[in-house]
N, C-alpha and C positions, 0 to 999 in steps of 0.2 A: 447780477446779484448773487450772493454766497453766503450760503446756510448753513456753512457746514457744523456751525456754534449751535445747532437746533438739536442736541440732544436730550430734550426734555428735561431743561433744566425748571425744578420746581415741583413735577412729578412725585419726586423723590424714587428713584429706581435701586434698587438691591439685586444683590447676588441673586435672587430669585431669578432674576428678571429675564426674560425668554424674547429674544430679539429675532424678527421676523421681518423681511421684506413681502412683498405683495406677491411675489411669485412662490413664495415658500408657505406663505398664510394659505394660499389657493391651495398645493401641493399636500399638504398636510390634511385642507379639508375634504379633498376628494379621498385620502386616503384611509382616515381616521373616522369623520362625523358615525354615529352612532346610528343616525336616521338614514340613511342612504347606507349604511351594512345592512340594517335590519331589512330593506326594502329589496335590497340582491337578494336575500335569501328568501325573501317569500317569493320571488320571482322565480327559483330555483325550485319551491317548493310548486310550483302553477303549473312549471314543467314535468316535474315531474306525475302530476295530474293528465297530463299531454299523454306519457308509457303506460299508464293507469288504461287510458281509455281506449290507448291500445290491444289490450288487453281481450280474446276471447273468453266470454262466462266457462265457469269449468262445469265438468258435467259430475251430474250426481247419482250417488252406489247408495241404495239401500237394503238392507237386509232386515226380513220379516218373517214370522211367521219360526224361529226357530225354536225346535225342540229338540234339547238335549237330553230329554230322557228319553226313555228305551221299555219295552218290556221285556225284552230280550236278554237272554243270558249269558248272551256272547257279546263280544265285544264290539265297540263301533266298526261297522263296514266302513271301507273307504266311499267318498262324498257321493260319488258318479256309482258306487253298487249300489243291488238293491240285496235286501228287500224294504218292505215299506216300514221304513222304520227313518227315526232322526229328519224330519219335515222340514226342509227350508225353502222359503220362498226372498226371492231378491228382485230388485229394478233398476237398471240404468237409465240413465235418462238425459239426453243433452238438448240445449237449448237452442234454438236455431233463430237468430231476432231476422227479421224483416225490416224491409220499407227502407232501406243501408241504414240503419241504426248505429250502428259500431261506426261507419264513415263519416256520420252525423256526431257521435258524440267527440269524435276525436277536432270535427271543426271548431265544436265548442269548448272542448280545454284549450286549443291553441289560439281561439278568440279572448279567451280567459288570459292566457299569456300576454296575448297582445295590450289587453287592460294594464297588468301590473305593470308592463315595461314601459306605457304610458305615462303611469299616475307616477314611476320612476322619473320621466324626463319633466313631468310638471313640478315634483318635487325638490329636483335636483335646480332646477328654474328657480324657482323661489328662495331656496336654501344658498343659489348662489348671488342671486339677487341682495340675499339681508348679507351676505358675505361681504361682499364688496361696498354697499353702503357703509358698512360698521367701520372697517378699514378703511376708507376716506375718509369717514366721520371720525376716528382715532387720529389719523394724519393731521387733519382740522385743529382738534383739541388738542393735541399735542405740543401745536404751533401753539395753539393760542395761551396757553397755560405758560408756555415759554416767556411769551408776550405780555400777558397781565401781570405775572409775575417778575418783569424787571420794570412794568409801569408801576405794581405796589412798591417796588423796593423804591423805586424815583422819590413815588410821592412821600413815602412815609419817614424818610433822609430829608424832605423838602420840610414834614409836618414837626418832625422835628427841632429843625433850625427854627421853623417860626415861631414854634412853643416856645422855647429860650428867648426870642426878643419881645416875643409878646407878653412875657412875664418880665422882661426891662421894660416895658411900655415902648420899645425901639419899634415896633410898629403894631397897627389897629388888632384888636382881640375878633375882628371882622374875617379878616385875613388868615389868620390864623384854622381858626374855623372852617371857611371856606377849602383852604389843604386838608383838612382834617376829613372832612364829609369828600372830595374827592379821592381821598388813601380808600377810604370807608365801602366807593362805589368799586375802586379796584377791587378790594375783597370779597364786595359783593360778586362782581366778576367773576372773579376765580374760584368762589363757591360753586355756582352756579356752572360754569365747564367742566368741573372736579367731578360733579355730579352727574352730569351727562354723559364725560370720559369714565366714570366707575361703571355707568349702566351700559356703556359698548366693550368696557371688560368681558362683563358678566355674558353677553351673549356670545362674544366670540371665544371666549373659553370654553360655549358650551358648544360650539361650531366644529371649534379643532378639537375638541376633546383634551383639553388641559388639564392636567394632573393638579392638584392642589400644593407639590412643590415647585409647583412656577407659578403664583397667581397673578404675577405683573405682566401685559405683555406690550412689546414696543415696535410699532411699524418704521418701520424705516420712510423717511419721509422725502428721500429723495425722489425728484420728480412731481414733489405737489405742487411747488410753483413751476410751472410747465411755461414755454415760450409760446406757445399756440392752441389756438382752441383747435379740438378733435374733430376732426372730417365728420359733414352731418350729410351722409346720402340723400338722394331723392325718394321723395314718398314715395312715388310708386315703389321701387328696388325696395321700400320697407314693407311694404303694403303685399308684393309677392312673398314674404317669409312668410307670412303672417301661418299658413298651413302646416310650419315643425313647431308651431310654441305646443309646449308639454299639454296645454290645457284642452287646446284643437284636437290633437291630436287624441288626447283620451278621450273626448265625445265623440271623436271618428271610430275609437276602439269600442269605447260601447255600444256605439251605433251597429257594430259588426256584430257583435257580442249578441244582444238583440235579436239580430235575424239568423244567426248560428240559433240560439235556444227554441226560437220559432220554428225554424227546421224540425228540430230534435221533437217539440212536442205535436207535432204535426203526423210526425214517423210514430210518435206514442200510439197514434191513432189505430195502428194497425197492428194487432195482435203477434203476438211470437208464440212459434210451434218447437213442443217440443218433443225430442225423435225420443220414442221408448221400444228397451230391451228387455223382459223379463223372464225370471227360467222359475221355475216351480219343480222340488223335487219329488214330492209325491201329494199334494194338494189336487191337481187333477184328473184329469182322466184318464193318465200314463201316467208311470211314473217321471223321468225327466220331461218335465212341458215347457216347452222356448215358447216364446209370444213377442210380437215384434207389432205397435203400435205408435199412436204420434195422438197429442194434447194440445187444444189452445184454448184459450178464452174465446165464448162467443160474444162482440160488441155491439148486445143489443139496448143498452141503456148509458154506458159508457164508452164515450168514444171519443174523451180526453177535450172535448166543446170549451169548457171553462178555459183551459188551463191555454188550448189554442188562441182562445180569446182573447186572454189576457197577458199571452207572451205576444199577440196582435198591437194591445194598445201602448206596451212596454216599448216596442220596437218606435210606432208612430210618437212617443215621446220624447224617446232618445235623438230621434231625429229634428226636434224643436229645441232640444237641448244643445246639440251639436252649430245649428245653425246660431242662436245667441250666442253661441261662446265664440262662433267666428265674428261675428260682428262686434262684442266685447272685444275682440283683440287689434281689430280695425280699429277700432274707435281709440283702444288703449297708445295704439303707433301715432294715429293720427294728434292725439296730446303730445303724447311723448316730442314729435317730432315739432311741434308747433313750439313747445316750451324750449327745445333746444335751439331754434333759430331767435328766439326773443332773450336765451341769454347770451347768445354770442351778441346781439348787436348790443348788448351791453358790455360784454368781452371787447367788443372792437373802441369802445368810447371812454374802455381805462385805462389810462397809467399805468402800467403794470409794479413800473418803480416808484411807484405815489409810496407806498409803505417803508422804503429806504429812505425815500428821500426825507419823507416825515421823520425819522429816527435821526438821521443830521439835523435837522432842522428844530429837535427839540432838543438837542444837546449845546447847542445855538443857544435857545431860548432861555434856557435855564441858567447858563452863566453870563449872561444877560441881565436875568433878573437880579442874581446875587449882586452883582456891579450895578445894579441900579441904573442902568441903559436903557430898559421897559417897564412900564406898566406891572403893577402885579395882574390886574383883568387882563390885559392882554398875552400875559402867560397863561392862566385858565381859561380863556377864550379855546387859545391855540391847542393847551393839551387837551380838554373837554373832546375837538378836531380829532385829535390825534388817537384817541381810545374809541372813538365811535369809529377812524377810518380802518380800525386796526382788525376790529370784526367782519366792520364790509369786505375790506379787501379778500379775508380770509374766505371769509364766505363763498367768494365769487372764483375763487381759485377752487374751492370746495365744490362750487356746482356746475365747472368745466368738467372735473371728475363723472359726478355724478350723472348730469344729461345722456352722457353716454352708456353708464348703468343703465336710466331711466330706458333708452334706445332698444341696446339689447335686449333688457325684461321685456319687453313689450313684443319683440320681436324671435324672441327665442331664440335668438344665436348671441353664442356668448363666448364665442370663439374670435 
């Protein structure tokens, strides 16, 4: 069979017009989508939250107690002479955290990472997922619009010729009619896919990030009538991905996430000391006085219970979450995979050249009719056939495509 005539004729394509194979629609959208930049960079931004927490507290200088004036009539002594005059008092002070705080908080920014790079591979899932629907579903419409639009042009060249005899009374105002309400349902048709193919414009313009001087865009359609259906592995071999789909995998990362913050507010519990320096230059009982001490909170009323408690029940949730979502994704394969084996054995029991052969066979019928060889009904019989088999077929060629979309989502490889 040869399609090479399936340039979407009827679409109406213009200079606009941005012609894209499926390898290049893909190419574009890993390179371009807008949701999938922004989601690197807050990944970038999570990491760098990781350097952050690497990070030792700085220590801190303060200076008190100064007196720049003088009763003295001389001039300022330098800092370290005396006599008692010009009072300053100062404190150093550094923090010292306990219970590995700092090794704690660093597990938790990189738990944090692991999140975003998750909600990364769920999203990219999804976004490739409507990707490749839309694109088979364009390939789909593309055909079909090619198709109802040489069955309007048929009919309404048929409607007509019968206009003109049916105003010589050369044959029934019946007849006539009845071509007329068949042109009528082809338009209806092709309304109706016009409509469908506008709203898989809109999404995949908004996928690959299309400029608004290309607003047409045209999938290359070779390979949608495909000679065989797609290899449908064994459950189990689906049922062991089941562990990389994006959505597993971020209830696995929160689930970490979780017990990283549990850590962290667990070590809260234990107070941080901190080392102090202070020198006084004539505030005491000498004049230069050094003083070397250490500061902590004593935890006698708080000692961080709540917040333990309730990065406790956060963790045991996460962990009910994690487990749904694998059993969601079992369940999603184990569809996926049931629907792909009930459409192949429909795959196996079609014609695949039913659609050829029907287009000979109405070209047959038609000049048939005009010669007066058959039946007017059984010309509307057969073309009636012929536009109903014209969807199916497409369809079925449509959901060879897609099962295997269906697969992959389900399974998270899309490779």
């Amino acid at each position: 069979m040869r399609w090479g005539w399936l340039i979407a004729w009827g679409i109406g394509l213009a200079q606009d017009t941005l012609y894209l194979s499926l390898q290049e629609a893909e190419q574009r959208f890993l390179e371009k989508n807008l949701l999938l930049l922004a989601h690197k960079l807050q990944i970038e931004a999570e990491k760098a939250l990781v350097w952050q927490a690497r990070l030792w507290p700085n220590p801190q200088l303060t200076i008190e107690q100064l007196d720049p004036f003088t009763s003295a009539e001389a001039g300022f002594p330098p800092l370290l002479n005396n006599p008692r005059i010009n009072q300053i008092a100062s404190t150093f002070s550094q923090t010292i955290l306990t219970a590995r705080k700092r090794l704690k908080g660093i597990a938790l920014a990189e738990a944090s990472v692991q999140v975003q790079e998750a909600a990364f591979a769920e999203l990219l899932r999804q976004l490739r997922y409507e990707l490749r629907k839309t694109l088979y579903g364009l390939q789909r419409d593309q055909v079909l619009i090619e198709l109802t639009t040489r069955q309007a042009e048929l009919l309404n060249q048929l409607s007509q010729r019968y206009r003109r005899l049916s105003e010589s009374a050369l044959v029934p105002l019946p007849e006539y009619l009845r071509i007329e309400n068949l042109y009528m349902q082809a338009l209806a048709d092709l309304r109706e896919i016009r409509q469908r193919w506008e709203a898989q414009q809109n999404t995949l313009r908004q996928l690959l990030r299309v400029p608004g001087e290309a607003p047409i865009l045209w999938i290359d359609t070779t390979g949608f009538y495909r000679a065989s259906f797609p290899l449908i592995p064994p459950l189990e071999a689906l049922l062991s991905r089941v562990g990389q789909r994006g959505d597993v995998k971020l209830a696995a990362a929160e689930m970490r996430l979780q017990e990283a913050s549990l850590s962290v507010e667990r070590a809260l519990a234990y107070p941080d000391i901190d080392i102090v320096v202070n020198f006084d230059r004539t505030g005491g009982y000498r004049f230069n006085q050094w003083g070397v001490g250490w500061a902590m909170p004593l935890p006698l009323f708080n000692r961080n219970q709540g917040r333990i408690a309730a990065a406790r029940y956060a963790r045991q949730a996460s962990e009910l979450r994690y487990q749904q979502a694998y059993l969601t994704a079992q369940s999603e394969v184990i569809q996926a995979w049931r629907n792909a084996l009930f459409i192949r054995s429909q795959w196996e029991q079609t014609s695949l050249n039913l659609l050829e052969r029907y287009q000979r066979a109405e070209a047959a019928y038609r000049e048939n009719l005009m010669a007066g060889r058959i039946g007017f009904l059984t010309y509307i019989d057969f073309f009636e056939s012929y536009r109903t088999l014209t969807t199916n077929i497409t369809e079925l060629f449509y959901l060879s495509h897609q099962v295997q979309n269906d697969i992959q989502y389900a399974t998270g490889d899309f490779e």
